[in-house]
Residue frames as a rotation matrix with the C-alpha (Angstrom) as fourth column:
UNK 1
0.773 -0.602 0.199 122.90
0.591 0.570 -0.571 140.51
0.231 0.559 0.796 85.31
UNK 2
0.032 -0.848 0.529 125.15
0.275 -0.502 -0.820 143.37
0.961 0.172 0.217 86.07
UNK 3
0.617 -0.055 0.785 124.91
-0.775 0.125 0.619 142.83
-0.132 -0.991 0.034 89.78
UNK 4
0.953 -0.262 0.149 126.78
0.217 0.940 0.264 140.03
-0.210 -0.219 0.953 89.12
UNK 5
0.617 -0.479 0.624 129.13
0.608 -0.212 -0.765 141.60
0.499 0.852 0.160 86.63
UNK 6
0.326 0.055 0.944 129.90
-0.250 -0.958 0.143 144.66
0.912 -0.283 -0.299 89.29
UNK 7
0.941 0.271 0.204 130.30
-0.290 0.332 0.898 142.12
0.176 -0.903 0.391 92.19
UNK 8
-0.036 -0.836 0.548 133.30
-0.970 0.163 0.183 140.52
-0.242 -0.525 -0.816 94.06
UNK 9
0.615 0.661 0.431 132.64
-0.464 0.744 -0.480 137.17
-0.638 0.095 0.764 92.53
UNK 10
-0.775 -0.593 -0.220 135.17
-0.474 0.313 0.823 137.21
-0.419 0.742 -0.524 89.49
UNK 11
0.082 0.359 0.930 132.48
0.903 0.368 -0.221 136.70
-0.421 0.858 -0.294 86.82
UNK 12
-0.689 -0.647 -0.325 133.33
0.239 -0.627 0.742 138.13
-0.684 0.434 0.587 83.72
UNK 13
-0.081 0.695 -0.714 131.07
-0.916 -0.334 -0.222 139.26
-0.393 0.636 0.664 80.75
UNK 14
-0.358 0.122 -0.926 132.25
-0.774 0.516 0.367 136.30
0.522 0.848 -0.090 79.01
UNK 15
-0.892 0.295 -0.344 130.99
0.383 0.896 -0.225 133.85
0.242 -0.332 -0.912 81.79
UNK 16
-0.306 0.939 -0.156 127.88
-0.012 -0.168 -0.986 135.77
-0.952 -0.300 0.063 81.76
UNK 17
-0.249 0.335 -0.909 127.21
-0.963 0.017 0.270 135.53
0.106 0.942 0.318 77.83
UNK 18
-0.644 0.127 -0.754 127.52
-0.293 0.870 0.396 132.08
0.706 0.476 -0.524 77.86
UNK 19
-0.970 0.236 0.064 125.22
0.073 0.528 -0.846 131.30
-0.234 -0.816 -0.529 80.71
UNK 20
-0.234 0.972 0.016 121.08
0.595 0.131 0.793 130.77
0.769 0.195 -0.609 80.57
UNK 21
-0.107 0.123 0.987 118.88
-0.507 -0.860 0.052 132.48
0.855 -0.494 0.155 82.72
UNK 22
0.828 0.025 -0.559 118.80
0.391 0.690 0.610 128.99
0.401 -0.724 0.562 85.12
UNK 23
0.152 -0.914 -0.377 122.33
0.892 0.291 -0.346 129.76
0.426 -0.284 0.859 85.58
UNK 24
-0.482 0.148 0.864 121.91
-0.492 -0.861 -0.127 134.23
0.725 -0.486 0.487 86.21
UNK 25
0.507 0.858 0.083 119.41
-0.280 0.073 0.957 133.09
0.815 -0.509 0.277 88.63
UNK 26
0.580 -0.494 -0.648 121.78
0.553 0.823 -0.133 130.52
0.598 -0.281 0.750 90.15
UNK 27
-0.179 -0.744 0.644 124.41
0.614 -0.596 -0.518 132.99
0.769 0.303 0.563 90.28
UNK 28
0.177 0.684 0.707 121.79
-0.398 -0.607 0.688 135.77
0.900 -0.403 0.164 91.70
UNK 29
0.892 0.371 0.257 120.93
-0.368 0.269 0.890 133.74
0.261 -0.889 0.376 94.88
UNK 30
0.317 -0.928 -0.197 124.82
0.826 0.372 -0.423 132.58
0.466 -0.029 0.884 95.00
UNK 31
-0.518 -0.452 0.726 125.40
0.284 -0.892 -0.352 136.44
0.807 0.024 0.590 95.16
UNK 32
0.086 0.382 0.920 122.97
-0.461 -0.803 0.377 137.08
0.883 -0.457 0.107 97.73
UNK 33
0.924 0.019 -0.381 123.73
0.239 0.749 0.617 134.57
0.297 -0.662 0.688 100.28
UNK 34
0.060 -0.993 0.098 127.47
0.769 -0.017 -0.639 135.83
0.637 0.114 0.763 99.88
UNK 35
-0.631 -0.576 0.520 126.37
0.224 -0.777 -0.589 139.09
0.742 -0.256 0.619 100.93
UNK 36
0.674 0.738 0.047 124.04
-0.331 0.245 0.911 137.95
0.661 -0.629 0.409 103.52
UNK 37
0.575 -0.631 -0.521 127.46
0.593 0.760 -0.266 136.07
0.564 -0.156 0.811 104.91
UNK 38
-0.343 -0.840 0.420 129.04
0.579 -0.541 -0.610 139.12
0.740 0.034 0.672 104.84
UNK 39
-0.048 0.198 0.979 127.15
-0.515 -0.845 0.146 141.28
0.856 -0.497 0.142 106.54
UNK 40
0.929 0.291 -0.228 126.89
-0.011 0.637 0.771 138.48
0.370 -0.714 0.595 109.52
UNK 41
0.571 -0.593 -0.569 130.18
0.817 0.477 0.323 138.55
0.080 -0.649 0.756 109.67
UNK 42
-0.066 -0.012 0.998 130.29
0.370 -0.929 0.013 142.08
0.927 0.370 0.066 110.35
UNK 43
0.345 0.703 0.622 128.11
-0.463 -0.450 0.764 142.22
0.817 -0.552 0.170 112.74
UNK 44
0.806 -0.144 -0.575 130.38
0.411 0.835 0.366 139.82
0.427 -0.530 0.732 114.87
């Protein structure tokens, strides 16, 4: 949860409170794919 919180994403506490753990999860694999993106386009 505070990988998200800590990230470049613009989620806030309050859009994590209100979320289930379907949605952290979501989120999660949202967040890693971003920075899976990133580093690819790095490496270019």
């Amino acid at each position: 949860m505070w990988r998200l919180l800590l990230s470049d994403m613009n989620i806030t506490y309050k859009d994590l409170d209100s979320m289930d753990d379907d949605d952290i999860m979501e989120a999660n694999a949202a967040l890693d794919i971003h920075i899976e993106q990133q580093k690819n386009k790095s490496k270019k």
